[in-house]
The first five atom37 places (N, CA, C, CB, O) and aatype in JSON, in Angstrom:
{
  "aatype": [20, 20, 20, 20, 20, 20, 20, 20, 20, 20, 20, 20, 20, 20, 20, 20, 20, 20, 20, 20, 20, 20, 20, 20, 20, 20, 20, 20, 20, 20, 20, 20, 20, 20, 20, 20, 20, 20, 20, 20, 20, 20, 20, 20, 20, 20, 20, 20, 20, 20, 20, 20, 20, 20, 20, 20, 20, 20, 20, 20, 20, 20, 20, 20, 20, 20, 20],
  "atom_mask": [
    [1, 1, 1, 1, 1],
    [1, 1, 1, 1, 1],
    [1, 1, 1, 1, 1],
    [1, 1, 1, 1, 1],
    [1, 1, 1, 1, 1],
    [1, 1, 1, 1, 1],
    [1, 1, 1, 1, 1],
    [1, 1, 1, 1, 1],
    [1, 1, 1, 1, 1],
    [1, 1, 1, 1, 1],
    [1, 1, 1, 1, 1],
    [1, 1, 1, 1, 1],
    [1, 1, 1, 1, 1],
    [1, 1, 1, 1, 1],
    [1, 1, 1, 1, 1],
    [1, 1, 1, 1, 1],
    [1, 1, 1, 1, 1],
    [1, 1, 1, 1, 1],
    [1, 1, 1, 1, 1],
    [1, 1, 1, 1, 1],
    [1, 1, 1, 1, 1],
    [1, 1, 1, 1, 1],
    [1, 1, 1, 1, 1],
    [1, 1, 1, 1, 1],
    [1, 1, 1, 1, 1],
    [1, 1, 1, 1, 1],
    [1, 1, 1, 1, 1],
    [1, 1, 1, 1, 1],
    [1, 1, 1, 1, 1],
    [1, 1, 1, 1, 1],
    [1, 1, 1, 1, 1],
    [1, 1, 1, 1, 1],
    [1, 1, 1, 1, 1],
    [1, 1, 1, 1, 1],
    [1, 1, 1, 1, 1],
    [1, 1, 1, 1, 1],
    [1, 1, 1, 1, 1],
    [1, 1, 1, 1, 1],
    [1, 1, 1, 1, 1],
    [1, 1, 1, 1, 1],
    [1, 1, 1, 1, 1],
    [1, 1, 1, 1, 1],
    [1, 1, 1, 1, 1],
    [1, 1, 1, 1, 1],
    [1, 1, 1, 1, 1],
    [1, 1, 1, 1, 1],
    [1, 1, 1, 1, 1],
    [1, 1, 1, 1, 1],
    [1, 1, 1, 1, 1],
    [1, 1, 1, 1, 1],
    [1, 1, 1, 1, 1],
    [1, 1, 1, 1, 1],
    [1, 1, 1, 1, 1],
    [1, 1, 1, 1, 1],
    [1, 1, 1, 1, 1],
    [1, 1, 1, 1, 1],
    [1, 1, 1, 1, 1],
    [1, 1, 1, 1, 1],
    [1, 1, 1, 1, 1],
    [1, 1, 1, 1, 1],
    [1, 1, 1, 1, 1],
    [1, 1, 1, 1, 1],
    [1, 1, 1, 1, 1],
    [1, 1, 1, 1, 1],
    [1, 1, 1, 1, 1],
    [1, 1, 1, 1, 1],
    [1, 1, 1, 1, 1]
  ],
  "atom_positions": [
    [[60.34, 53.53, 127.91], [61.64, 53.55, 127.27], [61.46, 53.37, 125.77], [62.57, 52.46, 127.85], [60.6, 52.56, 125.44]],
    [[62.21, 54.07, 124.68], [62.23, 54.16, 123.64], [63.25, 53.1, 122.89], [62.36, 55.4, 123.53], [64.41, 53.04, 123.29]],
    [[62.91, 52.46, 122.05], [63.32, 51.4, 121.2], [64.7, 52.36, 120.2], [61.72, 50.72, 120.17], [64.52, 53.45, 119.65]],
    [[65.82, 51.69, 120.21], [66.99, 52.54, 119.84], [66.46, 51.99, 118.19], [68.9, 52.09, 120.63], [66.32, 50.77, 118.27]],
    [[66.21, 52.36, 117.11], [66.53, 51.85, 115.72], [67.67, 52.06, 115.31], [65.79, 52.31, 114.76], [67.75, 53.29, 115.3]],
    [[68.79, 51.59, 114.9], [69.97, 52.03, 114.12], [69.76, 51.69, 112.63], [71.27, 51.35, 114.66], [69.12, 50.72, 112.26]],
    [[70.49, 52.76, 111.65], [70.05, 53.08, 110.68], [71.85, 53.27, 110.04], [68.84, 54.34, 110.85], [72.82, 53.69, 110.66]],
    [[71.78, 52.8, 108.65], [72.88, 53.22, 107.84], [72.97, 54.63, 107.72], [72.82, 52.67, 106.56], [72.2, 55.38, 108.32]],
    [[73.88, 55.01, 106.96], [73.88, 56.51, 106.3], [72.64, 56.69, 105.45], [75.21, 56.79, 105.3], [72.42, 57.9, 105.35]],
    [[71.8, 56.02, 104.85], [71.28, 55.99, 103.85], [69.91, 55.71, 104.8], [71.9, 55.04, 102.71], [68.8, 55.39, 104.36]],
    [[70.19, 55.87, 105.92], [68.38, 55.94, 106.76], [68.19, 54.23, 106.8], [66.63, 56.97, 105.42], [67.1, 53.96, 107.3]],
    [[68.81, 53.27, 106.47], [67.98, 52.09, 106.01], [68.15, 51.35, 107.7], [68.77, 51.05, 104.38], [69.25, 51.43, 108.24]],
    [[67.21, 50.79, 108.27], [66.89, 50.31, 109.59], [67.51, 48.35, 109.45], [64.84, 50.64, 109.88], [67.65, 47.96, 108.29]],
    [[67.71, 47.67, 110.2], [67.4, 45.99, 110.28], [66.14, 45.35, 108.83], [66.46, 45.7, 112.23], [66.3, 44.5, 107.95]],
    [[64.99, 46.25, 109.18], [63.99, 45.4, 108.34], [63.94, 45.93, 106.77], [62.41, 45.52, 109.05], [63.07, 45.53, 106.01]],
    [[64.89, 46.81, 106.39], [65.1, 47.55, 105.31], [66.29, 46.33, 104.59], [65.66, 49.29, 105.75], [66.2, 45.66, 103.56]],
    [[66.88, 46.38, 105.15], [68.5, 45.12, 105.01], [67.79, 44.14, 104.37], [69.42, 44.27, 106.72], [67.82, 43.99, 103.15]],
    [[66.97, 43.28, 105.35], [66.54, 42.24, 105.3], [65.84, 41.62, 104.5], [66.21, 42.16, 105.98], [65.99, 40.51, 104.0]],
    [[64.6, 42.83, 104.32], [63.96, 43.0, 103.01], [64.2, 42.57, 101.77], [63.93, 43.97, 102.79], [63.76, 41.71, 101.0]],
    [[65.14, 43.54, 101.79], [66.25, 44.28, 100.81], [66.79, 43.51, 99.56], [67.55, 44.61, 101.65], [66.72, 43.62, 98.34]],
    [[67.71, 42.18, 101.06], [68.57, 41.07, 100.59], [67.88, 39.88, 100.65], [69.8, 40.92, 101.33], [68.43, 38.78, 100.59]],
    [[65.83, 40.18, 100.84], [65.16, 38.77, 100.67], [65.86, 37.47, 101.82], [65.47, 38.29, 98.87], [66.06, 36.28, 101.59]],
    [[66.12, 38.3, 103.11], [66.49, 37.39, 103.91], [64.62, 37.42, 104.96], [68.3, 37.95, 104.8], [64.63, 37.99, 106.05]],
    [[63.46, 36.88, 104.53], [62.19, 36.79, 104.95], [62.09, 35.99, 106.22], [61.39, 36.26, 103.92], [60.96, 36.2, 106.66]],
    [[62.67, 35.25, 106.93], [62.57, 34.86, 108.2], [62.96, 35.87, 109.37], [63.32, 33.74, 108.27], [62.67, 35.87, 110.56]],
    [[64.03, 37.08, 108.28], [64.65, 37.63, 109.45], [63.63, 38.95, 109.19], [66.52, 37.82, 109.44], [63.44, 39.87, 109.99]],
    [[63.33, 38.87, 108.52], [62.0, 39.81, 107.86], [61.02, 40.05, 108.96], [61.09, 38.99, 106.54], [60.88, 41.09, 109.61]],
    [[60.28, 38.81, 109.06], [59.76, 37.55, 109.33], [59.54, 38.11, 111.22], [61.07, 35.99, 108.79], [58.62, 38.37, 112.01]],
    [[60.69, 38.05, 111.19], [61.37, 38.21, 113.12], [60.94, 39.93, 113.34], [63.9, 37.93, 113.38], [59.97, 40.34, 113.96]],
    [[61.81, 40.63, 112.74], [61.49, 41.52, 112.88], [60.18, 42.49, 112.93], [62.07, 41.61, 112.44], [60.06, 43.56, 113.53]],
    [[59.39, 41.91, 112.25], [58.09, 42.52, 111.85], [57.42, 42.34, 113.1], [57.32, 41.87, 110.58], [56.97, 43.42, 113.48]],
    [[57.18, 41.41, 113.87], [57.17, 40.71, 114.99], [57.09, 41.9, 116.15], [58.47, 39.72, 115.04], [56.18, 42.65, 116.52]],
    [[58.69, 41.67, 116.61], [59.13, 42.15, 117.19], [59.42, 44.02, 117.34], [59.81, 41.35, 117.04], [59.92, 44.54, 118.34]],
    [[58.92, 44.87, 115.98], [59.33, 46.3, 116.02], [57.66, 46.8, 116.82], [59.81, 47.06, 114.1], [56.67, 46.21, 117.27]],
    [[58.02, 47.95, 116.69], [56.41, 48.79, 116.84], [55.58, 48.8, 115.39], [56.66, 50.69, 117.3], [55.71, 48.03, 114.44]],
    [[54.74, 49.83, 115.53], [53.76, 49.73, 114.34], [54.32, 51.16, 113.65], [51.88, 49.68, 114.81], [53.82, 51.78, 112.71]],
    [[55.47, 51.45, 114.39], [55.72, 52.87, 114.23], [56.46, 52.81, 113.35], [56.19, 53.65, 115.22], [56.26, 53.22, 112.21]],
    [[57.84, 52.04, 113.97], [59.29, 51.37, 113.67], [58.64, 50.93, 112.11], [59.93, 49.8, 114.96], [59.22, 51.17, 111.05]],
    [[57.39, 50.27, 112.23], [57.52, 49.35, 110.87], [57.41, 50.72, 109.69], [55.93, 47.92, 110.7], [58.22, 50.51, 108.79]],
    [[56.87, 51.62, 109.56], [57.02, 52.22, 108.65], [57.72, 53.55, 108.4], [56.12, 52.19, 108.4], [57.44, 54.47, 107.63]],
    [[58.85, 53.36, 109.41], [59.99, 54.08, 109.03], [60.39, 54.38, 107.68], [60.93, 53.52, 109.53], [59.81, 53.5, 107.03]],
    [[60.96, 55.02, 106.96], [60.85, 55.56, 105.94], [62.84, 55.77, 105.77], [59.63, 56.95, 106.09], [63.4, 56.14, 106.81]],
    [[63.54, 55.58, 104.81], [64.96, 56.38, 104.97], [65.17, 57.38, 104.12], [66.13, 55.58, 104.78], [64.31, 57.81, 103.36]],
    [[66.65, 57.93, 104.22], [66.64, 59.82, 103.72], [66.26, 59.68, 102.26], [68.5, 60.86, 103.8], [66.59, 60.64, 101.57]],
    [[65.66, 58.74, 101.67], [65.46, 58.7, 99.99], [63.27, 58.6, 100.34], [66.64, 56.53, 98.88], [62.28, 58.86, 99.65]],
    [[63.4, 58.28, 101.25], [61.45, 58.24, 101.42], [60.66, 56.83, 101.09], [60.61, 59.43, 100.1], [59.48, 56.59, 100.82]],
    [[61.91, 55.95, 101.23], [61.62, 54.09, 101.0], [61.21, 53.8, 102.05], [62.85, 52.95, 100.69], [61.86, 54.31, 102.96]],
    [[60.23, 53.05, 102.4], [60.18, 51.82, 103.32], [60.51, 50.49, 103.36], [59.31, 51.65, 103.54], [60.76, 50.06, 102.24]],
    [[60.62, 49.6, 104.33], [60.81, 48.36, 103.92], [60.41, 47.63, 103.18], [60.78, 47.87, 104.46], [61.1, 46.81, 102.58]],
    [[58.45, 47.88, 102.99], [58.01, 47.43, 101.59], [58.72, 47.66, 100.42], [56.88, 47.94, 101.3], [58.9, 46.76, 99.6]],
    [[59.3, 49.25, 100.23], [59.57, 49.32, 99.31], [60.6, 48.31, 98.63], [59.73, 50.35, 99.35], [60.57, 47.97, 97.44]],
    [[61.55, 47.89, 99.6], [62.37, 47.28, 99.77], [62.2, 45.81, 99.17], [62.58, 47.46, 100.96], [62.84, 45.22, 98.29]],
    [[60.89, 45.32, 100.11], [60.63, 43.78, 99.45], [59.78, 44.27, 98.35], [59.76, 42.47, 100.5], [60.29, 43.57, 97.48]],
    [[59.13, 44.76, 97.9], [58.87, 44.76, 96.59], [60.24, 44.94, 95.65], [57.86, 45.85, 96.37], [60.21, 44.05, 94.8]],
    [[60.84, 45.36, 95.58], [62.13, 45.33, 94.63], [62.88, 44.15, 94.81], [63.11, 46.5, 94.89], [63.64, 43.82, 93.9]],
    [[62.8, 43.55, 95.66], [63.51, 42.23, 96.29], [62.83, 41.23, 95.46], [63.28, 41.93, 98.05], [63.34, 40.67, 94.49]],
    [[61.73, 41.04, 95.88], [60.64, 40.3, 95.49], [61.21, 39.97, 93.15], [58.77, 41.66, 96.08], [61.56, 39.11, 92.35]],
    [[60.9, 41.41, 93.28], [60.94, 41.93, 91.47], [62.63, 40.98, 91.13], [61.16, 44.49, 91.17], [62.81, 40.07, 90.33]],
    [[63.29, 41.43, 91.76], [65.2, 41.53, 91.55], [65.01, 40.04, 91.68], [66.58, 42.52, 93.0], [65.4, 39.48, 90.65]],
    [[64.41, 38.96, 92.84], [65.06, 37.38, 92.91], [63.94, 36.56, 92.23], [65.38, 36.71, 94.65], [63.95, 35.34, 92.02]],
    [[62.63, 37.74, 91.83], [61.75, 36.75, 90.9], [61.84, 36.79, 89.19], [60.19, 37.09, 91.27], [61.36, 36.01, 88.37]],
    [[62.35, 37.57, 89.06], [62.26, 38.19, 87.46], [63.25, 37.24, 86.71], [62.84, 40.03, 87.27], [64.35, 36.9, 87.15]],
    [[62.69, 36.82, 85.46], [63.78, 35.6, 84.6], [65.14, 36.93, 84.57], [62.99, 34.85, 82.32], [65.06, 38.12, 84.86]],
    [[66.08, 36.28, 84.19], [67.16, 36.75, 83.8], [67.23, 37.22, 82.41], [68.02, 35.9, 84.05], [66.79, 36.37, 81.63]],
    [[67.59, 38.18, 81.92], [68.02, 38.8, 80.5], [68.71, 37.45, 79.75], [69.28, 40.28, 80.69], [68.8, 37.65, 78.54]],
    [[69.07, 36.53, 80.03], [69.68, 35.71, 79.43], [68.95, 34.43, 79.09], [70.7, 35.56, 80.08], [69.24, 33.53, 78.31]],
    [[67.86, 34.64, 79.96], [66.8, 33.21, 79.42], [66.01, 33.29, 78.47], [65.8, 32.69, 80.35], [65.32, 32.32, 78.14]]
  ]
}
């Protein structure tokens, strides 16, 4: 039986979200739990979830323009 992924309009899967919004436990869970397949799903722009936590990562680590 095949694992259903649901995906936004924008292709983005659970571990894309999660990534995304630096929620890493649920990251965390998921990584776990998908295939090896699932994990590097890709959406209609050609991102992966890495891509995802790397921008995450960049976006909640980077000083602010104001410091």
């Amino acid at each position: 039986m095949e694992d259903l992924i649901l995906t936004t309009a924008r292709g983005d899967n659970a571990l894309h979200l999660a990534a995304g919004y630096g929620h890493t436990n649920t990251a965390k869970a998921l990584v776990v739990e998908m295939s090896k397949k699932d994990l590097s799903l890709a959406n209609k722009y050609g991102e992966t979830a890495l891509h995802y936590a790397a921008f995450s990562c960049l976006l909640y680590t980077s000083p602010s323009p104001r410091d």
